[in-house]
C-alpha angles and dihedrals in degrees: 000000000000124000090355102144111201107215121207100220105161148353133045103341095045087058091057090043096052091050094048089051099044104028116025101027089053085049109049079050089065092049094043095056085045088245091129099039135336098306105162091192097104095032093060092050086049090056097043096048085059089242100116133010128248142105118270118255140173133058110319088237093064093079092062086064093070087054082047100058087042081062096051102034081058089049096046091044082064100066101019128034112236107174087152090063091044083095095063106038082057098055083047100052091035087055091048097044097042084049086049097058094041090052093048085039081054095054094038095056087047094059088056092052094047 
């Protein structure tokens, strides 16, 4: 069964899936980013990136709920177009990106000092 693709195209389980991807997933956007209370998430990301200053806050395993949505907003992409979220999932997986190769350029100027 290589490369079948089961779609969900009614039912109970089409109901779920449209409220996840209209109505949570937009939501815990909007948590995430810190547009709905003082989520640090995005903003750490932001500062670590490079992108904006500021000192990190918040609990460390919140950073592990914007690869989290990332998962979900893919998953979600699959079963159910969302052009209007493409925005976001680009700023996401820029800011991750962007953190990652400051992190590896971190480790990499340390070795020369060493």
């Amino acid at each position: 069964m290589t490369g079948y693709r089961a779609r969900i195209t009614g039912g109970f389980l089409k109901h779920y899936m449209d409220i996840i991807a209209h109505q949570a997933l937009p939501y815990q956007w909007q948590v995430l980013s810190g547009m709905r209370d003082k989520n640090p998430t995005v903003r750490n990301f932001q500062i670590a990136a490079g992108e904006i200053n500021g000192s990190f806050s918040g609990v460390p395993y919140q950073d592990t709920d914007l690869a989290k949505w990332l998962d979900a907003v893919g998953l979600s992409l699959i079963h159910i177009s969302e052009p209007t979220r493409q925005a976001e999932i680009s700023y996401a997986v820029f800011c991750l990106k962007k953190k990652k190769k400051k992190k590896r350029d971190k480790k990499k100027n340390k070795k020369q000092k060493i």
